[in-house]
PAZAPA-4460 file (N, C-alpha, C; in steps of 0.05 Angstrom, whole numbers, plus 32768, in hexadecimal, padded with zeros to 4 digits):
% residues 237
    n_x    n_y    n_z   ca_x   ca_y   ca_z    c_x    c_y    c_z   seq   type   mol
   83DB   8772   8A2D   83D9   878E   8A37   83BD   8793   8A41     1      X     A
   83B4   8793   8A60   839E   879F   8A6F   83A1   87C5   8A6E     2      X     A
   8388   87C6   8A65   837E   87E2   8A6C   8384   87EB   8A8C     3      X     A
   8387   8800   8A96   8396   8804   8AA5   8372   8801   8AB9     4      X     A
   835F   8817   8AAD   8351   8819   8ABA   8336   8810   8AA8     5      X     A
   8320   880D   8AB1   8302   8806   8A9F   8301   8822   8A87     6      X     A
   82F2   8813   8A75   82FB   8830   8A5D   82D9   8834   8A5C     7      X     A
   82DC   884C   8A4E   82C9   885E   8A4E   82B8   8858   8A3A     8      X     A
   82A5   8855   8A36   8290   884F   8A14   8292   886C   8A0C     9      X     A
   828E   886E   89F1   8282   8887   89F2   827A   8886   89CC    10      X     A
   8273   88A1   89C5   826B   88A7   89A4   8279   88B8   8997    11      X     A
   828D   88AD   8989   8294   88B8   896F   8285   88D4   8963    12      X     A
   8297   88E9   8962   8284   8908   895B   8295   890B   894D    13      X     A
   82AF   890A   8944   82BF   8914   8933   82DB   890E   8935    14      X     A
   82F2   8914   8924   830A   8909   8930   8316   8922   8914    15      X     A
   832A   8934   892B   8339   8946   8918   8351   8949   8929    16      X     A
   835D   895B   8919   8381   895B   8919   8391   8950   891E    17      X     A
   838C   8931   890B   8393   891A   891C   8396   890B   8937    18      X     A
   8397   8919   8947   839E   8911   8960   8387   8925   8973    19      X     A
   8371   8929   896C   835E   8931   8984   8347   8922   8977    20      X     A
   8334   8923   8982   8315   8913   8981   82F8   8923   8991    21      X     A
   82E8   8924   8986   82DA   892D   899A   82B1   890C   899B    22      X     A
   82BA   890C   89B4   82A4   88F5   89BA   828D   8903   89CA    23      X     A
   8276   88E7   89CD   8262   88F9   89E0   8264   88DB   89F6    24      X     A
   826A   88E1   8A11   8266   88CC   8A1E   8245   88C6   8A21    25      X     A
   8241   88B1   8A2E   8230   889A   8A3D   820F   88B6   8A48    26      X     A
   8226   88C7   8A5A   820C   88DF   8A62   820A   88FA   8A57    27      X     A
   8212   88F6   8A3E   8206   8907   8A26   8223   891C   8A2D    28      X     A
   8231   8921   8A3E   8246   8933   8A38   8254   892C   8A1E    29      X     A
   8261   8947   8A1B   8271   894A   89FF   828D   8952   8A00    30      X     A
   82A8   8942   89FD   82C9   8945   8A0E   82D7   8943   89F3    31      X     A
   82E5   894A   89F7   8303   894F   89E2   8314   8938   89EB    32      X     A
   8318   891F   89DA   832E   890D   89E1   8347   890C   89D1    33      X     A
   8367   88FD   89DD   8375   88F4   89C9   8378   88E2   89BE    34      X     A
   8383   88E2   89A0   8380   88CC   8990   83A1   88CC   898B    35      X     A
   83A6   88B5   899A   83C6   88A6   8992   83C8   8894   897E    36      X     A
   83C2   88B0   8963   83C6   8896   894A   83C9   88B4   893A    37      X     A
   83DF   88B0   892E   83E5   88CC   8913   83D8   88C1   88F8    38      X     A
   83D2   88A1   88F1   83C8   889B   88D8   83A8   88A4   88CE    39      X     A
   83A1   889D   88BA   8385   88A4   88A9   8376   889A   88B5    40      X     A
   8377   887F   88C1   8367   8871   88DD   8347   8873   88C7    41      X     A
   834B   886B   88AC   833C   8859   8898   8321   8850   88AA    42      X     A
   8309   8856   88A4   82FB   883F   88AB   82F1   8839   88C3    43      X     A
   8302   884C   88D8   8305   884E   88F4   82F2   8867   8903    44      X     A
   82EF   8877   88EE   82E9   888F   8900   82C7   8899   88F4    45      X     A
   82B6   888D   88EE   829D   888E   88E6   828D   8895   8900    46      X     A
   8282   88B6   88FA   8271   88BB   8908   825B   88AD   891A    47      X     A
   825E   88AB   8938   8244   8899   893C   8250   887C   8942    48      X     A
   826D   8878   893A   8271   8861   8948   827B   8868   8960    49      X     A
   8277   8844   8969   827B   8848   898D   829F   883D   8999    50      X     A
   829D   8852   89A6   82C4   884F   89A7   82C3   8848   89CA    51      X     A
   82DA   8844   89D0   82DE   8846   89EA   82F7   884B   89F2    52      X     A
   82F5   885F   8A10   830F   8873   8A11   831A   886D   8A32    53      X     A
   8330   8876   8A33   8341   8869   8A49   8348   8889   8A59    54      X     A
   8348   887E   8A75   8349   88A0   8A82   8363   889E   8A8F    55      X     A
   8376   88B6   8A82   8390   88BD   8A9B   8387   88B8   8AB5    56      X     A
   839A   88AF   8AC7   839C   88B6   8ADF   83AD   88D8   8AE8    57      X     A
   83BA   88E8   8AD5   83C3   88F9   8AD4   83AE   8907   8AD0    58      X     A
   83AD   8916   8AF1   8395   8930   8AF4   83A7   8943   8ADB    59      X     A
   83B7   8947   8AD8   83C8   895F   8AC6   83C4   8965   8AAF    60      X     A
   83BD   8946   8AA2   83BD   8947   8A8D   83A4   8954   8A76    61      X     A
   83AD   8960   8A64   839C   897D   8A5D   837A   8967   8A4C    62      X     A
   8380   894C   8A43   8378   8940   8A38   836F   8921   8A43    63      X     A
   8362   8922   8A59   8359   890A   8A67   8357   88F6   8A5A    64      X     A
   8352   88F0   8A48   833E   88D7   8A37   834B   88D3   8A23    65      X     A
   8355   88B7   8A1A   8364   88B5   8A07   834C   88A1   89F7    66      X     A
   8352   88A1   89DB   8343   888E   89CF   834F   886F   89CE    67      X     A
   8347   885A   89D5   8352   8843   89CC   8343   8831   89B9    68      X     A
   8326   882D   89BA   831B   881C   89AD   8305   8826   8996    69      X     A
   8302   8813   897D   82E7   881D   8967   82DF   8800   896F    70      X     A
   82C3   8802   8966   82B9   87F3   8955   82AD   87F8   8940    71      X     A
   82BC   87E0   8930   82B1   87E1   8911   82AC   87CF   8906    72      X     A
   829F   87C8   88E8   829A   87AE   88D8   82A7   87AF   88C7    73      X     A
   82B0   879A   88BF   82C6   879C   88AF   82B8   8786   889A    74      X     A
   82A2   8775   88A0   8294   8761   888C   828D   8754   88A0    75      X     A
   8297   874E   88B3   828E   8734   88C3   8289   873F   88DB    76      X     A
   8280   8755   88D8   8268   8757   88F9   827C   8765   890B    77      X     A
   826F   877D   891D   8274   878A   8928   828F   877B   8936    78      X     A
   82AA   8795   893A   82C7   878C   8953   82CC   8797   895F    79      X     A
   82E3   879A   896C   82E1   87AB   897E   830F   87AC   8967    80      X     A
   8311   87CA   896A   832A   87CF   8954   833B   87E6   896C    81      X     A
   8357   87DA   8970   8364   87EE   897E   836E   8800   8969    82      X     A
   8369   8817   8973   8376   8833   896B   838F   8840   896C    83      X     A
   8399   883C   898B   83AC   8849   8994   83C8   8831   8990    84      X     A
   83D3   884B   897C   83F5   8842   8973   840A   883F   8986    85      X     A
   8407   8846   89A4   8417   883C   89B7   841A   8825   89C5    86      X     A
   8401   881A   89BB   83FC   8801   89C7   840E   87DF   89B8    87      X     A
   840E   87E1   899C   8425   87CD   8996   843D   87C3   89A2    88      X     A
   8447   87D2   89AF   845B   87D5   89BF   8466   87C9   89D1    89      X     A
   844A   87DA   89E7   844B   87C6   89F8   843F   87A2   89F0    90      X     A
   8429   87A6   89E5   8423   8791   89D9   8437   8772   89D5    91      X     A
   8443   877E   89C4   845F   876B   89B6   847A   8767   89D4    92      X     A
   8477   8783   89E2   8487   877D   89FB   847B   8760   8A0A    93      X     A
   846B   8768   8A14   8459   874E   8A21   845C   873C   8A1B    94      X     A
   8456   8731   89F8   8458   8717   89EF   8477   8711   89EA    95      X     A
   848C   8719   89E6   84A3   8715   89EE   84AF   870B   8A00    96      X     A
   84A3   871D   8A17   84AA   8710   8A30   84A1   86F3   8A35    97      X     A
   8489   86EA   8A2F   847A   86D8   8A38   8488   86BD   8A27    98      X     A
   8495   86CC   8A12   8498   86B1   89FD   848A   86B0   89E7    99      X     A
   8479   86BC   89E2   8456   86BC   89D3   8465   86B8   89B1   100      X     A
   847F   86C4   89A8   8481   86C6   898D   8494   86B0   898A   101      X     A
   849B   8697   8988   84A1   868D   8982   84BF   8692   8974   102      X     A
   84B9   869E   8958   84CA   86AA   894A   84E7   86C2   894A   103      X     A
   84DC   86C5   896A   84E8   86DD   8978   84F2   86D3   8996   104      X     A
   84F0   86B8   8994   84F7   86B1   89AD   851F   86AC   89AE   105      X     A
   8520   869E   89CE   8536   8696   89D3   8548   86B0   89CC   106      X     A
   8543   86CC   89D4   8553   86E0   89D6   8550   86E5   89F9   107      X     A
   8577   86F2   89FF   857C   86ED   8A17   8572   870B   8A24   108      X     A
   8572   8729   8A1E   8568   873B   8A1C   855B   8749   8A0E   109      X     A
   8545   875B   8A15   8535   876B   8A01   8537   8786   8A0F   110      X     A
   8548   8791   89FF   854E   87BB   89FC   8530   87CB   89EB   111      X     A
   8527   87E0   89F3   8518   87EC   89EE   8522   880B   89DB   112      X     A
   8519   8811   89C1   851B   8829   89BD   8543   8831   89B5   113      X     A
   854D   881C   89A6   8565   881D   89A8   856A   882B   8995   114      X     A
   857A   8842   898B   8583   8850   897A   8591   8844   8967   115      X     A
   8598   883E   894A   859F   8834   8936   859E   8834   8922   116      X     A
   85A8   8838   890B   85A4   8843   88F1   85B3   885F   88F3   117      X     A
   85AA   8875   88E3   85B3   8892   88DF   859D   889A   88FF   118      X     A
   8586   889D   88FC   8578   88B1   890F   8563   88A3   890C   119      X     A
   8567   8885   8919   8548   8870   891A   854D   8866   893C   120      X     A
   8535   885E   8947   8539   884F   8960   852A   8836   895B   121      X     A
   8531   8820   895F   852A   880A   895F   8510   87FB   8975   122      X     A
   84FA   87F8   896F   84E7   87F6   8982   84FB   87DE   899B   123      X     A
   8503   87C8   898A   8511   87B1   899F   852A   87A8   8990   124      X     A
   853C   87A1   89A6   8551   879A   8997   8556   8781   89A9   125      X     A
   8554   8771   89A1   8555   874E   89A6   8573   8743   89AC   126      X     A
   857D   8730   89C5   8599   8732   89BE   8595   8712   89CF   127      X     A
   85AA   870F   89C5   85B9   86E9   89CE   85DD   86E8   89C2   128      X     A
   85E9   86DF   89DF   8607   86E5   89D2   8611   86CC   89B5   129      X     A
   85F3   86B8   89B4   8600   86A5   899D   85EF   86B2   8987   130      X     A
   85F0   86C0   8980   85E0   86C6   8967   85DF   86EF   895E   131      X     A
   85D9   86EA   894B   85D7   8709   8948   85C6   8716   8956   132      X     A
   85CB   8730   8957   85AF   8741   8968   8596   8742   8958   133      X     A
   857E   874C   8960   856D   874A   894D   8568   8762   894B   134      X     A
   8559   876D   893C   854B   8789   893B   8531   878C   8930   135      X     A
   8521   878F   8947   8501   878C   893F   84F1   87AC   8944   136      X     A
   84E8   87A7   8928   84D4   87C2   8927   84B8   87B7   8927   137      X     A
   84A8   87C6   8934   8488   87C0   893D   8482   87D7   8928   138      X     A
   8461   87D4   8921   8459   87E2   8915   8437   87DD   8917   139      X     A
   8427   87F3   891B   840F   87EE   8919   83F8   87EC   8909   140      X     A
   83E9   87D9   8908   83D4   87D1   88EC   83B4   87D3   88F3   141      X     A
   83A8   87E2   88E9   8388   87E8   88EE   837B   87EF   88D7   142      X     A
   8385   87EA   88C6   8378   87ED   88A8   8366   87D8   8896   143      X     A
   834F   87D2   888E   8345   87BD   8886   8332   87CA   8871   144      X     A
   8337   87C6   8858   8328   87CD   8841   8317   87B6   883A   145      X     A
   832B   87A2   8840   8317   8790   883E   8311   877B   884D   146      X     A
   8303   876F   884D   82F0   8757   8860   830D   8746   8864   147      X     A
   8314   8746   8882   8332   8731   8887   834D   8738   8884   148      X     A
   834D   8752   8869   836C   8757   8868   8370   8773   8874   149      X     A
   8381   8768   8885   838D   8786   888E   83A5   8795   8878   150      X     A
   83A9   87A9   8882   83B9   87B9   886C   83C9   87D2   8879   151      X     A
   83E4   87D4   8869   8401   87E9   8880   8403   87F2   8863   152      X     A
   840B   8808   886B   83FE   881F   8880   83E6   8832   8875   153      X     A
   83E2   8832   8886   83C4   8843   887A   83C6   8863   8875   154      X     A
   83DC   886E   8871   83E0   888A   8862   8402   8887   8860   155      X     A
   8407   889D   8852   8426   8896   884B   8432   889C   885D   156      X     A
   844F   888F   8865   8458   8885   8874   8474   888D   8873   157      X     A
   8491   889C   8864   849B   889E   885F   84B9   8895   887D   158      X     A
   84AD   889C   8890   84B9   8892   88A6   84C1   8876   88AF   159      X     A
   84A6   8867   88A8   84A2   884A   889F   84B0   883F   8886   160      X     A
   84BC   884E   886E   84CF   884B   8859   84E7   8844   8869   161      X     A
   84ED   8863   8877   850B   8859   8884   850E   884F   889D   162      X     A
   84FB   8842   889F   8500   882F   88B8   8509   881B   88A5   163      X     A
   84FB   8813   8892   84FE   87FA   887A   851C   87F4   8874   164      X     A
   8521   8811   8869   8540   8810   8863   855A   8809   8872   165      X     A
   8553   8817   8885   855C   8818   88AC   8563   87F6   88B3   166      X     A
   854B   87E5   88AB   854F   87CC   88B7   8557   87BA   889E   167      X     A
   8559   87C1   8888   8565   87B6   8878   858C   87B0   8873   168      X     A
   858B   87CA   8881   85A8   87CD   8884   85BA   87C0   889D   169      X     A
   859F   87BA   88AB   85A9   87AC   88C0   85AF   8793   88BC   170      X     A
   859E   878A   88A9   85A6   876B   889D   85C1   876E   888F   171      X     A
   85C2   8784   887E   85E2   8780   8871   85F4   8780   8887   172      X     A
   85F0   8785   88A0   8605   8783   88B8   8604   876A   88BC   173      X     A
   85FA   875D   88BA   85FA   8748   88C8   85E8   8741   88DD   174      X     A
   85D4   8757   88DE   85BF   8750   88EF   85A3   8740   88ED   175      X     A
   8595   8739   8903   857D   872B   88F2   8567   8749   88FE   176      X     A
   855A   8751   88E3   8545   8763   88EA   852A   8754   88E7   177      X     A
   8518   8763   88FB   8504   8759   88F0   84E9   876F   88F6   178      X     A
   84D5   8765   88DF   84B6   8780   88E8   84A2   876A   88E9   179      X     A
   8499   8779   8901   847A   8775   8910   8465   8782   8905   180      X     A
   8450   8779   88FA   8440   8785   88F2   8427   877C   8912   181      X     A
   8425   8791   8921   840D   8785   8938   83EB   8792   892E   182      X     A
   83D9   8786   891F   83C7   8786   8913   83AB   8784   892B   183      X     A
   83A3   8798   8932   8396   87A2   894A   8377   879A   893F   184      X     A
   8370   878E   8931   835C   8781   8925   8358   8762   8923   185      X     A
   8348   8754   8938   8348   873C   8940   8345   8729   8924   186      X     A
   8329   8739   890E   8327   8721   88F8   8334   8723   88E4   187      X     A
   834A   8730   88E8   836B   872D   88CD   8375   8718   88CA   188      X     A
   836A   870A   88B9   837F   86F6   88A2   8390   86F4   8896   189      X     A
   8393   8705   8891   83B0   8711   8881   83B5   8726   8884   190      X     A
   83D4   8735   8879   83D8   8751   887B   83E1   8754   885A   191      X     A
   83E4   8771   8856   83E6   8774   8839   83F5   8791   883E   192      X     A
   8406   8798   882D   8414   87B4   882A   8404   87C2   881C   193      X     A
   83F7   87DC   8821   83EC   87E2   8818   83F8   87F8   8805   194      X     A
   83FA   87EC   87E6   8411   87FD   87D7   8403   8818   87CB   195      X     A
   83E9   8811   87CA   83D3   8827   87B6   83DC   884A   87C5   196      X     A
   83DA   8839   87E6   83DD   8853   87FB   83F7   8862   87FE   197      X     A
   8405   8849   87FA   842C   885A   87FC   843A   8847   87F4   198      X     A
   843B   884B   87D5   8451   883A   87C0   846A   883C   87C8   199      X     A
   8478   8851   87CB   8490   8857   87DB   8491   883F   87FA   200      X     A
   8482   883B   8803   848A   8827   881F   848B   8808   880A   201      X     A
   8472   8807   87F9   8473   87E8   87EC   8490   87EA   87E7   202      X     A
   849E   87FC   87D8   84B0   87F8   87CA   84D6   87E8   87D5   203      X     A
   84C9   87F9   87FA   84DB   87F6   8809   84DF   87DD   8815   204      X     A
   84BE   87DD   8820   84B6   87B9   881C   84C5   87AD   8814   205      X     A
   84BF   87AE   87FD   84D0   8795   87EE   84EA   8792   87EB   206      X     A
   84F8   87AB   87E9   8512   87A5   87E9   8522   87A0   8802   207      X     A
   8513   87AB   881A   851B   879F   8834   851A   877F   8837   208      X     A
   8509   8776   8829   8503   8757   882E   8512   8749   8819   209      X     A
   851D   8756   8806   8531   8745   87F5   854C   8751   8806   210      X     A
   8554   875F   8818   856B   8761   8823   856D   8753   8838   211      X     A
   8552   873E   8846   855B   872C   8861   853F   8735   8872   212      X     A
   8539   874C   8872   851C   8753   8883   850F   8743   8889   213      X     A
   850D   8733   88A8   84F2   8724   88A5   84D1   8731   88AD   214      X     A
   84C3   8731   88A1   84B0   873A   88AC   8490   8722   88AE   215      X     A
   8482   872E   88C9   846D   871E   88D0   845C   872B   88D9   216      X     A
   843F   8721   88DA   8429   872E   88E9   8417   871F   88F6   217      X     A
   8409   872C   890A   8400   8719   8921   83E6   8737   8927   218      X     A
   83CE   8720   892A   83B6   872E   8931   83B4   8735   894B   219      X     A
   83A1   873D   8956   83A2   8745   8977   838C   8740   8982   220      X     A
   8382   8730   8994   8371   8732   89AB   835D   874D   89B7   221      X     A
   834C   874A   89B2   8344   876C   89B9   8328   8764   89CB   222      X     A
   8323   8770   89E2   830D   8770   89F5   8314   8790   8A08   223      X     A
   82FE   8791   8A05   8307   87AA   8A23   8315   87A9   8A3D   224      X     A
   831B   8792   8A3D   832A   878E   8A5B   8346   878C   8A4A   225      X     A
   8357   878D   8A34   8378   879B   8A28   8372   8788   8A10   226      X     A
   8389   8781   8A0B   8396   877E   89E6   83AA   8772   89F0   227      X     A
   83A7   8753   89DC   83BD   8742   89E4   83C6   873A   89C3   228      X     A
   83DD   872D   89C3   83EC   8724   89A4   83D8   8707   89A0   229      X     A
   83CF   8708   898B   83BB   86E9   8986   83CE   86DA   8977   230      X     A
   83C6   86D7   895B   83CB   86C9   893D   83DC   86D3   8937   231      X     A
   83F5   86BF   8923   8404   86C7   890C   83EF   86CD   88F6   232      X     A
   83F8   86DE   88E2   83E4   86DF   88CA   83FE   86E0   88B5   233      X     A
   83F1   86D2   889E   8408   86DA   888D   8405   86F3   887A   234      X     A
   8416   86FC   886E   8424   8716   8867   8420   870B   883D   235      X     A
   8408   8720   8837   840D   871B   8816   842A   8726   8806   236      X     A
   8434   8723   87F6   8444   872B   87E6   843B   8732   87CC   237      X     A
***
């Protein structure tokens, strides 16, 4: 995934109501941006760090400047950490297409946003007439407490519960489900559920994965010119 256009540097001044920000660019002005991420964004939002922001082409739009990038340390020296939760998406679209997951290959179409379950939509729904359909949920990871391990989800999640349940039941169909963890943090070694934050999702966790769930995670590529799918990482239990 390329940035559409060159992104903006700028300084971290604050980050409130989840989804607005206020930065100081490059020539000391002071702008109101959005932040496409509803989580606690842990770690991410320290006064004085240097972010970088992406500009609509939509004169209309009430909010020019979206946030996409931090940098932060996580132990091993300054990164550069995507922010924005829309971006997995496309992300995982890309590497699909290309072939990139291995694990997810040799499907004959890929549907977007498919409705399934009671009142869930399915980020992709994977299909080949010799095999079952698949059903893949993406999910986004930017949490690191500690040096290497990333960690889902970083505030409770209850939506993320019934997605759990949602694709679990899809396995009792007869389907193969599967979750993406896309970990927007290049030096992630592993991923970890983070139960301390939302016992209720561990819980679902697990019992999705004793009903057939497969789940995996894969680090990401990050430079200012976009965000590409890197590494498998494996997944603690």
């Amino acid at each position: 995934m390329h940035f559409a256009s060159t992104l903006v540097p700028a300084t971290l001044l604050r980050r409130y109501k989840r989804f607005l920000a206020d930065v100081e660019l490059a020539d000391g002005q002071i702008i109101t941006v959005h932040v496409a991420n509803p989580g606690a964004m842990t770690g991410l939002q320290a006064v004085g760090a240097r972010v970088w922001l992406s500009k609509s082409p939509n004169a209309k739009r009430k909010l020019p400047y979206s946030w996409e990038l931090v940098e932060a340390d996580f132990g091993d020296g300054p990164e550069l950490v995507g922010v924005n939760t829309a971006h997995p998406n496309v992300i995982v679209a890309e590497a699909l297409a290309a072939g990139a997951i291995p694990a997810l290959a040799g499907y004959r179409s890929m549907r977007r946003e498919v409705k399934y379950g009671q009142r869930s939509r399915i980020d992709f729904l994977l299909e080949e007439d010799s095999q079952p359909p698949c059903y893949l949920e993406v999910k986004n990871v930017h949490l690191m407490r500690e040096t290497r391990l990333a960690e889902f989800p970083d505030s409770v999640t209850a939506r993320g519960a019934r997605h759990l349940d949602e694709l679990a039941a899809m396995t009792a169909s007869g389907a193969r489900a599967v979750l993406l963890y896309v970990i927007q943090i290049g030096s992630a070694t592993s991923l970890a559920v983070a139960r301390d934050i939302d016992p209720a999702y561990g819980q679902a966790f697990d019992a999705s994965r004793r009903a057939g769930l497969e789940a995996m995670a894969f680090t990401c590529r990050i430079s200012l010119d976009g965000i590409t799918l890197a590494n498998p990482v494996p997944i603690a239990v």
